[in-house]
C-alpha positions as CSV (number, residue, x, y, z in Angstrom):
1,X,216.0,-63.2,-79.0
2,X,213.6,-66.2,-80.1
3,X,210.5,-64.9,-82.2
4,X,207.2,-65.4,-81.3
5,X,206.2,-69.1,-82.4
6,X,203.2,-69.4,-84.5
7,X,200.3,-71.9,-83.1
8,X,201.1,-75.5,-83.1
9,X,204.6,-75.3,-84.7
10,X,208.1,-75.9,-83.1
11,X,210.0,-72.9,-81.9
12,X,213.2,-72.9,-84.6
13,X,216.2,-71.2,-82.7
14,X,217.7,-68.0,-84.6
15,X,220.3,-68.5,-87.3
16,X,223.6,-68.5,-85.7
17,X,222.5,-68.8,-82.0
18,X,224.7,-71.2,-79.8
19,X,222.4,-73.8,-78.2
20,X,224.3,-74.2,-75.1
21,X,224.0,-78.1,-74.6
22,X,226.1,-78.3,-77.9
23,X,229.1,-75.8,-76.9
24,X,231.6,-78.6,-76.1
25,X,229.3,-81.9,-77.8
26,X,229.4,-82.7,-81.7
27,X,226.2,-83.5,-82.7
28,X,226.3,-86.5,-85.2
29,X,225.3,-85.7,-88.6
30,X,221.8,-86.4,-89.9
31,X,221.5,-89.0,-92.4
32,X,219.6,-88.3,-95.4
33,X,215.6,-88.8,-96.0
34,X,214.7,-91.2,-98.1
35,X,211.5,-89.8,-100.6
36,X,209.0,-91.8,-98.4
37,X,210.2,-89.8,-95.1
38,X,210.5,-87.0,-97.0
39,X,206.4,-87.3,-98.2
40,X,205.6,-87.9,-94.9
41,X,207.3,-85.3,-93.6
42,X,206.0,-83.0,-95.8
43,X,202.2,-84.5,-94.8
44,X,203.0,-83.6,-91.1
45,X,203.9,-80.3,-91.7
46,X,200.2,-80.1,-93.7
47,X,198.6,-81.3,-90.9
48,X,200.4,-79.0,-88.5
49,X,199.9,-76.2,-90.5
50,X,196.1,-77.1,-91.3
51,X,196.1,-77.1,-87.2
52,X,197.2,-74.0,-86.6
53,X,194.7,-72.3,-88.9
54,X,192.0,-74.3,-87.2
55,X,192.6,-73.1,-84.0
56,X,193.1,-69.7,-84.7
57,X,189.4,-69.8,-86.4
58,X,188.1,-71.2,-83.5
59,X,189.9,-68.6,-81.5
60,X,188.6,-65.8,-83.6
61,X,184.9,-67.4,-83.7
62,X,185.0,-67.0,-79.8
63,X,186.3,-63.5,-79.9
64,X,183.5,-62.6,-82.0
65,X,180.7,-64.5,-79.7
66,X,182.0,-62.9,-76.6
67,X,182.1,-59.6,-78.0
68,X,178.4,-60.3,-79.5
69,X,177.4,-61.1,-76.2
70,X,178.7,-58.4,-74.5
71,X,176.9,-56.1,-76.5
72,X,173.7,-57.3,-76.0
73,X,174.3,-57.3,-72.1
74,X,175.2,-53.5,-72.5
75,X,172.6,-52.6,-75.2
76,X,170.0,-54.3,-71.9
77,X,171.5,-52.5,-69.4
78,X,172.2,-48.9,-71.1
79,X,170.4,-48.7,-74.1
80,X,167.1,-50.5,-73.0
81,X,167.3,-52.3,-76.4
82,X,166.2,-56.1,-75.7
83,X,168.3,-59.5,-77.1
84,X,168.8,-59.3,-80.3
85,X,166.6,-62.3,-82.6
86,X,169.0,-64.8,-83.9
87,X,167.2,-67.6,-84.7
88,X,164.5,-69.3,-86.6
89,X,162.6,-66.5,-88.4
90,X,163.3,-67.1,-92.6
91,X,159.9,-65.3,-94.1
92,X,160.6,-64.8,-97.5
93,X,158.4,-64.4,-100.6
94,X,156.7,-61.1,-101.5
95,X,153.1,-59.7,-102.8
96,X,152.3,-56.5,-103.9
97,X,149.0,-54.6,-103.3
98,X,146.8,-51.9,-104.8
99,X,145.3,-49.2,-103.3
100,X,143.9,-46.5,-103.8
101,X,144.9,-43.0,-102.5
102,X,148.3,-42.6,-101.5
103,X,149.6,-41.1,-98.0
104,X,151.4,-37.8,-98.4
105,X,153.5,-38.0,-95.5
106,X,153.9,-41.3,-92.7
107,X,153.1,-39.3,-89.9
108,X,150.5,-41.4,-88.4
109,X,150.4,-39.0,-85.9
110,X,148.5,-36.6,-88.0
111,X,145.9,-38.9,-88.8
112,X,141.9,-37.6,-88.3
113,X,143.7,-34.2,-89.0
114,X,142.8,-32.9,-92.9
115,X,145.8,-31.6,-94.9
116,X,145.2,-28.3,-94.1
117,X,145.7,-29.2,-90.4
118,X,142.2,-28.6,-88.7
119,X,140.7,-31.7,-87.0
120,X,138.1,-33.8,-89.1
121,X,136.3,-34.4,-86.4
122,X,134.8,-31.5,-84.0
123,X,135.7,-28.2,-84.6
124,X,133.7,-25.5,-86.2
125,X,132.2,-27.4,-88.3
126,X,131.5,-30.2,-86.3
127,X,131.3,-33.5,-88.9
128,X,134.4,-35.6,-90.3
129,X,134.0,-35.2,-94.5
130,X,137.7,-35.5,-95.0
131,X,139.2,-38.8,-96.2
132,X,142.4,-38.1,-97.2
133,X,144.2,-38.4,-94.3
134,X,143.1,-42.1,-94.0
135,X,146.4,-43.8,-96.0
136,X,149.0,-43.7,-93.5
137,X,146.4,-45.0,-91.1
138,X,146.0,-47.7,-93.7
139,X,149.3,-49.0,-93.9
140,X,151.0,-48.7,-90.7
141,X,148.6,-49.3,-88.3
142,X,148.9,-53.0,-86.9
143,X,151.8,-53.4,-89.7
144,X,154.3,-51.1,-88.1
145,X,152.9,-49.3,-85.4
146,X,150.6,-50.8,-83.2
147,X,148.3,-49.7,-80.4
148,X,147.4,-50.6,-77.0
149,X,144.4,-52.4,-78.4
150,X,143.9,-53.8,-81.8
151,X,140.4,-53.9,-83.5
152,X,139.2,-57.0,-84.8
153,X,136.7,-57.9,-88.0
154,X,133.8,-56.7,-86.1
155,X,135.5,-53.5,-84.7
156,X,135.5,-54.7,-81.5
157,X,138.4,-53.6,-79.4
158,X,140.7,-56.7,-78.3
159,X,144.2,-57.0,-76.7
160,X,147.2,-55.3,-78.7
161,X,150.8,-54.0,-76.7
162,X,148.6,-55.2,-73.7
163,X,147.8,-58.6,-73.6
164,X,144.8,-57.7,-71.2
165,X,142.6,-55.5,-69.8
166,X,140.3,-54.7,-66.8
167,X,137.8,-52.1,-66.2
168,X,136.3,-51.2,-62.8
169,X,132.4,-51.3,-61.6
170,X,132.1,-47.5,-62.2
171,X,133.9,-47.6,-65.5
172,X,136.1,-45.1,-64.0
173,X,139.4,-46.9,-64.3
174,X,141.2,-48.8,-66.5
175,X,144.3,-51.5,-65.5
176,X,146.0,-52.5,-68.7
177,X,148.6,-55.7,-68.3
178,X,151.8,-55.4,-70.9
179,X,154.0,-58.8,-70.8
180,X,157.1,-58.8,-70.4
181,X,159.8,-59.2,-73.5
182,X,158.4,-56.8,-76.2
183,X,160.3,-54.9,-78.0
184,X,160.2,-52.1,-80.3
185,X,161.9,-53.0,-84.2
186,X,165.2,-51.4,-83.0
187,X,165.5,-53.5,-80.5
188,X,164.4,-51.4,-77.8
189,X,162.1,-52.8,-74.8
190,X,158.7,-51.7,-74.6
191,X,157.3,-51.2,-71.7
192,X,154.7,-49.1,-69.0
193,X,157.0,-46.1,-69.5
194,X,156.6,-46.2,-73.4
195,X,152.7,-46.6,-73.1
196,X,152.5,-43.6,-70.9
197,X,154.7,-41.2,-72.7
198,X,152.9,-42.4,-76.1
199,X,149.5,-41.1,-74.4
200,X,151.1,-37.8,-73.0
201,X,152.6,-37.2,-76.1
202,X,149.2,-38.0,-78.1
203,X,146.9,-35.3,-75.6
204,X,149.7,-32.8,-75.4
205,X,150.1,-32.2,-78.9
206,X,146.9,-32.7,-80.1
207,X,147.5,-36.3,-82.1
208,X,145.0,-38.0,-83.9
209,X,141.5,-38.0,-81.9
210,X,142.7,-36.7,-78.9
211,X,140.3,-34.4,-78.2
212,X,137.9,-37.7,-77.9
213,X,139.7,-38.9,-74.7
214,X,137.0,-36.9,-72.6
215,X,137.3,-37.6,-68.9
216,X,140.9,-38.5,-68.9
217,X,142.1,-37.9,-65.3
218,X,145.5,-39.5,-65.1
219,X,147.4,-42.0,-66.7
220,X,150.4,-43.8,-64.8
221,X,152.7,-46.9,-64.7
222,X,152.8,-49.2,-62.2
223,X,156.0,-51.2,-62.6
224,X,157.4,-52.2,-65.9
225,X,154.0,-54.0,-67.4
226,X,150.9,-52.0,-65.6
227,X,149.1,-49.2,-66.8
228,X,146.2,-47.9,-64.9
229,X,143.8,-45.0,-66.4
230,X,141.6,-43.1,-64.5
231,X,138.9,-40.9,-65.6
232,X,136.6,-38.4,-64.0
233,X,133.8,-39.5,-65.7
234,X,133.2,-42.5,-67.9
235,X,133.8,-43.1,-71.7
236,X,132.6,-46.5,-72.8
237,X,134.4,-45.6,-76.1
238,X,138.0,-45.5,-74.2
239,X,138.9,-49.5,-75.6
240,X,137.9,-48.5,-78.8
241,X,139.9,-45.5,-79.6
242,X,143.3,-46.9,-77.6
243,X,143.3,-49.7,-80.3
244,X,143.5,-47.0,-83.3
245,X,146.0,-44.4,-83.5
246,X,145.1,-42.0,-80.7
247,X,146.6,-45.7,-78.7
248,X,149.6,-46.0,-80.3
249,X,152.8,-47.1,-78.3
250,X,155.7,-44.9,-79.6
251,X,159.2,-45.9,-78.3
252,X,160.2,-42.4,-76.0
253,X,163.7,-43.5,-76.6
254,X,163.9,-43.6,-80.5
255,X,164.8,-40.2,-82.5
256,X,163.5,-40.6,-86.4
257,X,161.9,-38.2,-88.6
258,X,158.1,-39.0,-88.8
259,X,157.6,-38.1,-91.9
260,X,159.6,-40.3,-93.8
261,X,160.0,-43.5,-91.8
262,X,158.8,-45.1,-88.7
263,X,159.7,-47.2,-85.8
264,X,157.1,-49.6,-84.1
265,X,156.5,-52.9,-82.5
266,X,154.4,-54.6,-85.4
267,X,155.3,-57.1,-87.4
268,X,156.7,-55.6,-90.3
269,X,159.4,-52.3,-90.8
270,X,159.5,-49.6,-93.5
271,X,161.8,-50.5,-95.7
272,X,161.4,-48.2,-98.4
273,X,158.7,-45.4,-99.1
274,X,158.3,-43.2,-102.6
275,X,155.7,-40.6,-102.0
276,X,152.8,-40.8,-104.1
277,X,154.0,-44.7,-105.8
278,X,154.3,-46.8,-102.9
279,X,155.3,-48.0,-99.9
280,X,157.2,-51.3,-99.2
281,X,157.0,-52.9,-95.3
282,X,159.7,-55.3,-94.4
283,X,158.7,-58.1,-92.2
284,X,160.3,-57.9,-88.7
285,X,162.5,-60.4,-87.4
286,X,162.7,-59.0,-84.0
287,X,158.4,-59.1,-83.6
288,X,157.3,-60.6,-80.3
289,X,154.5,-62.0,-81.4
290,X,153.1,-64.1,-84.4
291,X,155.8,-63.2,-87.3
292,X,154.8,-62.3,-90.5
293,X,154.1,-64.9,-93.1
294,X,155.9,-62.8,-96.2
295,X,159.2,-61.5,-96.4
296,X,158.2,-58.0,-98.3
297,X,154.9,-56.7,-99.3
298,X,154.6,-53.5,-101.3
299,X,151.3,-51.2,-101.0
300,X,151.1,-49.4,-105.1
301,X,149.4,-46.2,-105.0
302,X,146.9,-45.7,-108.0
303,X,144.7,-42.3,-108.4
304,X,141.2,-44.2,-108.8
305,X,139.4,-47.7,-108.8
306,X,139.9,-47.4,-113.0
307,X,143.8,-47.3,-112.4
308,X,144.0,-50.4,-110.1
309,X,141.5,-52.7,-111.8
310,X,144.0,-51.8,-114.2
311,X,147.2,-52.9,-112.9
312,X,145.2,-56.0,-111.3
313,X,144.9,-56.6,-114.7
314,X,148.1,-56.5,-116.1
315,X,149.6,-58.5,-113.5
316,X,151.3,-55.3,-111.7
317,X,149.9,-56.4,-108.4
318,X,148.8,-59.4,-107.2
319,X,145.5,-58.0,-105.2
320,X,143.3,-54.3,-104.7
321,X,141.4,-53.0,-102.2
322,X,139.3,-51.1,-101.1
323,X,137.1,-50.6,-105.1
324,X,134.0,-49.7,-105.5
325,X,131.3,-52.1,-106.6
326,X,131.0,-50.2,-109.8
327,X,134.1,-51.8,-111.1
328,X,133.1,-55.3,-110.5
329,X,131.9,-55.6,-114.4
330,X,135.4,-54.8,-115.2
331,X,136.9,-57.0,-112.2
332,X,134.9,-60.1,-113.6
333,X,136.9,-59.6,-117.2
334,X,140.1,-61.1,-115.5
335,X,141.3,-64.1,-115.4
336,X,142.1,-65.7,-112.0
337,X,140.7,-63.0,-110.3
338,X,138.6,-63.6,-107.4
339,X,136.1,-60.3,-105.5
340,X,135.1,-60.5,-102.2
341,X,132.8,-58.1,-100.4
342,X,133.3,-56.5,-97.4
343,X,131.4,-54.2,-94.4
344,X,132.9,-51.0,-93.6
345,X,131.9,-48.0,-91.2
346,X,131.9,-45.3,-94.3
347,X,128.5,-43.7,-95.0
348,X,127.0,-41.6,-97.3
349,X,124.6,-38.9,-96.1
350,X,122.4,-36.8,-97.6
351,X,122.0,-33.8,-95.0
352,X,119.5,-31.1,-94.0
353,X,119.9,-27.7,-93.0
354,X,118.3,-27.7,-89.5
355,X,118.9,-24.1,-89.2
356,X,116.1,-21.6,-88.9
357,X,116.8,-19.8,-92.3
358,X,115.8,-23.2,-94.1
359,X,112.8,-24.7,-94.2
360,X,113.8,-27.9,-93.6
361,X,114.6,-26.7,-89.4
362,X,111.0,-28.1,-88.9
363,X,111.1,-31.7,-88.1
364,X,108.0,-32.2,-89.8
365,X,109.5,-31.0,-93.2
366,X,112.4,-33.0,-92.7
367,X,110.6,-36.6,-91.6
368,X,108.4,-35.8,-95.1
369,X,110.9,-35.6,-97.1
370,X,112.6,-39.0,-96.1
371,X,109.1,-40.6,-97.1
372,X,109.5,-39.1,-100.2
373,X,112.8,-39.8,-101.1
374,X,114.2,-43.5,-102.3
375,X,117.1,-44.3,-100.6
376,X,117.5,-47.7,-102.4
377,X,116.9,-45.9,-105.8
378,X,119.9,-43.2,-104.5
379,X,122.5,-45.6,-103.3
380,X,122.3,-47.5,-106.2
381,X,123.5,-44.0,-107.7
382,X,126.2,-43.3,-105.7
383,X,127.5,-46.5,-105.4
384,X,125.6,-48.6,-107.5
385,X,124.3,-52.3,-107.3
386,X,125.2,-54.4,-104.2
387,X,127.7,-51.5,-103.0
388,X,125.9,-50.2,-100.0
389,X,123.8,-51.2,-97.3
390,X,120.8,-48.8,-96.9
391,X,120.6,-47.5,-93.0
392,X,117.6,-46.0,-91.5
393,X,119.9,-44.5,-88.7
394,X,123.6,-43.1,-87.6
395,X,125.2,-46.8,-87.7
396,X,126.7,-49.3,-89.3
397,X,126.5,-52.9,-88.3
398,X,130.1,-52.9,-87.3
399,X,129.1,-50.2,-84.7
400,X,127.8,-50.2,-80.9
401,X,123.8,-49.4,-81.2
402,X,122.9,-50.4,-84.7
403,X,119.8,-52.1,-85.4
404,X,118.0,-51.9,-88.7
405,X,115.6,-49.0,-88.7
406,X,115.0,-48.2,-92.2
407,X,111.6,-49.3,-91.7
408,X,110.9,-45.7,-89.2
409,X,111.2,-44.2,-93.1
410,X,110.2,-46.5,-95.6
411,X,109.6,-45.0,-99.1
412,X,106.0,-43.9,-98.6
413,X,104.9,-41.3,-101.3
414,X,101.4,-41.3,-99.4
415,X,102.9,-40.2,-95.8
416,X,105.2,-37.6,-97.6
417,X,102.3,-36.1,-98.6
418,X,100.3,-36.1,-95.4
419,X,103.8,-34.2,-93.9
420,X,104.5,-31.8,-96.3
421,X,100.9,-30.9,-97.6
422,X,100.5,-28.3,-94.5
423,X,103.9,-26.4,-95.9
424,X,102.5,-25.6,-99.3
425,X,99.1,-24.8,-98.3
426,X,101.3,-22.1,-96.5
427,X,104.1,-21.3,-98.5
428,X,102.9,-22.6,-101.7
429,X,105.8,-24.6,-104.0
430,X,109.1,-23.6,-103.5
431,X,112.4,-23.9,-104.7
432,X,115.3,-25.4,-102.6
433,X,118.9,-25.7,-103.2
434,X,120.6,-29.0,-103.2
435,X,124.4,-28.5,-103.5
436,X,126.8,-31.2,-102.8
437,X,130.5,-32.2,-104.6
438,X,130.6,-32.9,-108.2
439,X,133.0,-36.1,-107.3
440,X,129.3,-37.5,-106.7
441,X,128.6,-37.7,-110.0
442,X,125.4,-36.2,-111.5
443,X,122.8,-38.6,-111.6
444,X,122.3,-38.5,-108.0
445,X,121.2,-34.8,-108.4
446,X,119.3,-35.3,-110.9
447,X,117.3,-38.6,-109.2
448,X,116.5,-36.4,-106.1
449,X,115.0,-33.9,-108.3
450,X,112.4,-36.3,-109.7
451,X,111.7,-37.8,-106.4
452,X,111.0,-34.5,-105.0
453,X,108.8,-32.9,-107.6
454,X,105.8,-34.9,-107.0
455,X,106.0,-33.4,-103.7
456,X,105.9,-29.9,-105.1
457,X,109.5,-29.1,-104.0
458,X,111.4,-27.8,-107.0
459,X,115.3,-28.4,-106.8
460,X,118.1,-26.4,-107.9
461,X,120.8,-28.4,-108.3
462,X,124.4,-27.4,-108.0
463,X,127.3,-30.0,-108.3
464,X,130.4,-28.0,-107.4
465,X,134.3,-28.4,-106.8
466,X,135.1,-29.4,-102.8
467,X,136.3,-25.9,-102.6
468,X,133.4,-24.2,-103.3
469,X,131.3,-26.6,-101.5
470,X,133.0,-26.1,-98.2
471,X,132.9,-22.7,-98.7
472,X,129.1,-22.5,-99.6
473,X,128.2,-25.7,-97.1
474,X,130.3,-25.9,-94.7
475,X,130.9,-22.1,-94.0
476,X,128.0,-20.2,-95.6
477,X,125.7,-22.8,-94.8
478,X,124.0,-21.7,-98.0
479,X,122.1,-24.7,-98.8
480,X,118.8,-27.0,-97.8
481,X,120.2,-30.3,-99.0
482,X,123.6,-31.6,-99.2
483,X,125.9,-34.6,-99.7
484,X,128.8,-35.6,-97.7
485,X,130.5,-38.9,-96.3
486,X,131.2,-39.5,-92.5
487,X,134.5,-42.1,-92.7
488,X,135.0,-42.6,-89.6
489,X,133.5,-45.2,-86.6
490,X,132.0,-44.1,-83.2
491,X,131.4,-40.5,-84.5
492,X,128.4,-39.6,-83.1
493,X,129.8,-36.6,-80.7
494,X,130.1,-34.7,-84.3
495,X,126.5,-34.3,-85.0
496,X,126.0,-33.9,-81.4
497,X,127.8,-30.8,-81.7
498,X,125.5,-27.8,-81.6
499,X,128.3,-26.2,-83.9
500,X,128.3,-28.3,-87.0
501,X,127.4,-27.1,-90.2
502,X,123.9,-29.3,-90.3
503,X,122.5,-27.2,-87.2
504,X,121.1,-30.5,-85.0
505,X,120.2,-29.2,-81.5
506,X,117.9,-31.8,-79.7
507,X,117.4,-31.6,-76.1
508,X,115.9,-35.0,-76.2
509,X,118.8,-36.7,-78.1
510,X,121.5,-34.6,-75.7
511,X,119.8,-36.0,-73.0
512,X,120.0,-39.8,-74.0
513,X,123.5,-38.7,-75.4
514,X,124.5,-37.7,-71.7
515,X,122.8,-41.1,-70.6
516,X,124.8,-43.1,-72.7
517,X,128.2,-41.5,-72.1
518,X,127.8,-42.4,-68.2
519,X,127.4,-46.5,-69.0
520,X,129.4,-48.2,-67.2
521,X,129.5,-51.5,-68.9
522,X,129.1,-52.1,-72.8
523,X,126.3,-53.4,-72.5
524,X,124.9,-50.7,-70.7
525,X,126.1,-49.1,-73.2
526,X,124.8,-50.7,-76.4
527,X,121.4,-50.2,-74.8
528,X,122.0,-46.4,-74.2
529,X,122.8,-46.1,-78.2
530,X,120.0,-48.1,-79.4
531,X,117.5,-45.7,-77.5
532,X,119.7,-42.3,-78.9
533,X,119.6,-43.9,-82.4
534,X,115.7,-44.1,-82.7
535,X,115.8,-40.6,-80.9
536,X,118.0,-39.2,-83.6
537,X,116.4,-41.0,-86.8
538,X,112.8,-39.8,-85.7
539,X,114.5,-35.9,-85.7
540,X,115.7,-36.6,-89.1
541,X,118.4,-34.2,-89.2
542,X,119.6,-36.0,-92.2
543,X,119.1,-38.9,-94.2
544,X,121.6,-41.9,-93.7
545,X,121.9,-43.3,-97.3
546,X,123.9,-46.0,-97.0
547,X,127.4,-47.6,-95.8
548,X,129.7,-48.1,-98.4
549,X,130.4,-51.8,-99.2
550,X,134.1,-52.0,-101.0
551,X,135.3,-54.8,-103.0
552,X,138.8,-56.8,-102.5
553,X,140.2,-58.7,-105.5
554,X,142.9,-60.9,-105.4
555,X,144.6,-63.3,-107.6
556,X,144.5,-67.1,-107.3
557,X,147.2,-68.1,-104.4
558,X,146.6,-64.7,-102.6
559,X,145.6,-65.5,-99.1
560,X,145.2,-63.7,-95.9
561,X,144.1,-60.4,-97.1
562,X,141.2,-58.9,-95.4
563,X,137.8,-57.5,-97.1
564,X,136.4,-55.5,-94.3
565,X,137.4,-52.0,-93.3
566,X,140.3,-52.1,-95.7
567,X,139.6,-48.4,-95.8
568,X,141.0,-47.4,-92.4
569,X,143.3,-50.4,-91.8
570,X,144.9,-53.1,-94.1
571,X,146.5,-55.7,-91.7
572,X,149.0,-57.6,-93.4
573,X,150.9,-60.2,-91.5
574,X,149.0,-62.8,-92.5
575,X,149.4,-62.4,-96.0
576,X,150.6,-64.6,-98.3
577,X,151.3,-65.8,-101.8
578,X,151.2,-69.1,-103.2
């Protein structure tokens, strides 16, 4: 039996076979090599050799090409996963970023819920206080999960998963157009399916905001790239909240724990998280759309502004945000360092209780006292210097319906007077309680107080732990004044709510309220809010101090990173170190 011959080489019979066209035939004998035949000889056999292992490299280059490709076909066709990305994408580099206030979990799907899981927004108590659950938000929204709709600079909703929109003449549908070839960071497909599931999943379990979709009457998918929303009646918010989290596309297919890691089609993956430290986002190769410009950046977690000015300034990271302006001072002592300002929808609020046990329920009382008070004098306070914009009503520039109104209250010691004269001809002076969180700081406490007595309202003024003053405030409703920030954008349904802790009942402002929520186009809408905001600043049911104004400071060759709303999102494909 002959063996198997390798590639290339002769077949060499077996030792002692007969070869049978030499059974009867002498085969002359071979005459010696001289040492040139024998050198080339030995050259041939090289060549052969080098041949042979060629070949079979080539051979097993194919194999492993074929069998590439054949997984890809059956990862398409069973596991929904699209073509893998093998070519061209290289980002490298890395940059590491401060912030302040550090997720506790990445369950993104949690966010606009307070740690102790009751909603920040509605509810008994009616008005989003509660921070906290902002960071996950933060990181992985546009970075590694992304939405239906994205938000741009000036909070304005804009295409996301779908790369279009349409809304119909009544406002009562909503067609939303997803191109084809997305995927998810695994590799799956994302598609109508994904967006619809996402949403069912979202108002089934109660996700983040949910309970703001009002009107929802169906939600289906019309082929592989067509969504269509209906609603019973409209909601010119709808854009607005499908690009934040209650809009994000979750793959229905993918089985990971939330809390620890997470799986989206944005531009960058988790790569590594250490609760409470940081959190380090790995760009994503397989991203359908404009890749990210850095290979790695890492988000540092820090307990306060002092703690990241700090590390800016030891070189730990390369940029901070969001920091109050009270740290620009200490900002401006390093070296290379460059601040930017930037708007946000955070503001602080001084608020009244309209309930019939306080005083300030008449709206009289109420209007007087925001003549009396300075609003400049008390923002500087809280946030000092350039770091808030003093608002005469519920918005912020970045909002639909703002307009400047702080001239409806200006500081006007002469028209406090003429309001609140009448109440202490009857009651005579009085004391009123002004409790709020000691995080506040005292001064602002202590600022009211002096603004008020000229006004013959005494203040008694407690600064307690958030415990107590949820308990006092918030449940109790023990209190005339207090002090509390609203975080969140397009809000205005909270104080709406007959059942918040301030006590606001208008039938004049539910009525332009209703109005507003049947616009059909957003300009109708804009309109609608401008007329509710006027309504609602002449009640008074509390004082809008101002919108907090954060700073972002980065080090020379920093680029890309953004300065406004960093609090509720921090997109970062764009960054990039030089």
């Amino acid at each position: 039996m002959r063996s198997v011959p390798e590639p290339n080489r002769p077949v060499t019979p077996d030792a002692g076979a007969a070869d049978p066209a030499s059974a009867d035939v002498m085969t002359p004998a071979t005459p010696p090599m001289s040492r040139r035949q024998a050198r080339e000889a030995r050259a041939a056999r090289r060549q052969l050799q080098h041949g042979g292992i060629k070949a079979i490299a080539v051979f097993l280059v194919s194999l492993l090409i074929l069998g590439t490709c054949g997984r890809v076909v059956y990862g398409m066709i069973i596991d929904h996963r699209a073509p893998l990305d093998l070519g061209g994408f290289n980002a490298g580099g890395s940059v590491t970023i401060g912030v302040v206030g550090a997720p506790s979990s990445l369950d993104i799907r949690k966010a606009g819920t307070a740690t102790d899981g009751t909603a920040t927004t509605g509810g008994t108590n009616g008005i989003n206080t509660d921070s906290g659950s902002t960071a996950v938000q933060q990181a992985l929204l546009g970075n590694v999960y992304e939405s239906l709709l994205s938000l741009d600079e000036h909070n304005t909703a804009q295409p996301g998963v779908a790369d279009s929109y349409a809304v119909s003449g009544d406002g009562l549908t909503y067609t939303f157009t997803i191109n084809a070839g997305k995927t998810f960071s695994n590799g799956d497909a994302l598609d109508a399916d994904d967006v619809v599931w996402s949403l069912q999943q979202t108002i089934g379990n109660h996700y983040a905001q949910a309970d703001r979709l009002t009107g929802l009457k169906s939600v289906k998918a019309d082929g592989a790239n067509t969504v269509t929303v209906a609603l019973s009646q409209p909601n010119p918010d709808l854009p607005w909240l499908l690009a934040g989290p209650t809009g994000i596309v979750y793959d229905k297919d993918a089985k990971y724990s939330y809390d620890t890691t997470a799986i989206g089609s944005g531009p960058f993956t988790v790569q590594s998280w250490e609760n409470g430290t940081s959190l380090t986002l790995k760009a994503n190769g397989r991203y359908w759309g404009q890749k990210a410009k850095t290979g790695t950046v890492t988000l540092k977690y820090y307990g306060d502004d002092t703690a990241a000015v700090a590390a800016l300034g030891r070189g730990d990271v390369d940029a901070i945000t969001p920091v109050a302006e009270s740290q620009r001072t200490a900002l401006s002592r390093i070296d290379g360092v460059s601040v930017r300002q930037g708007d946000s929808t955070h503001r602080i609020v001084l608020g009244f209780n309209n309930g019939t046990d306080s005083i300030l329920s008449d709206k009289r009382y109420r209007q007087g006292i925001r003549y009396a008070i300075d609003r400049t004098a008390l923002a500087n306070a809280l946030v000092g210097g350039s770091g808030g914009r003093t608002l005469g009503g519920p918005f912020t520039p970045l909002e639909p319906g703002y307009e400047d109104l702080n001239a409806l209250f200006p500081h006007s010691s002469e028209k406090a007077t003429d309001l609140l004269a009448y109440f202490f001809y009857v009651s005579h002076r009085r004391t009123l309680t002004f409790v709020y969180p000691s995080r506040y700081g005292t001064q602002v406490g202590e600022l009211l107080k002096q603004q008020l007595q000229p006004m013959n309202v005494d203040l008694d003024v407690k600064a307690v732990d958030d415990a107590t003053w949820r308990q006092t405030v918030q449940e109790k409703k023990q209190y005339d004044f207090t002090l509390f920030d609203m975080d969140d954008s397009h809000d205005l349904a909270t104080l709406m709510d007959s059942g918040n802790f301030i006590g606001y009942e208008s039938p004049a402002a539910q009525a332009l309220w209703a109005s507003a929520q049947k616009a059909g186009t957003a300009s109708a809408y804009e309109t609608a809010m401008k007329r509710l905001a006027r309504q609602i600043s002449d009640d008074s049911p509390l004082d809008w101090l101002c919108e907090r104004r954060p700073l972002t400071a980065q080090r020379g060759g920093v680029t890309g990173l953004p300065a406004t709303m960093t609090d509720r999102r921090l997109p970062l494909a764009d960054v990039t170190k030089g």
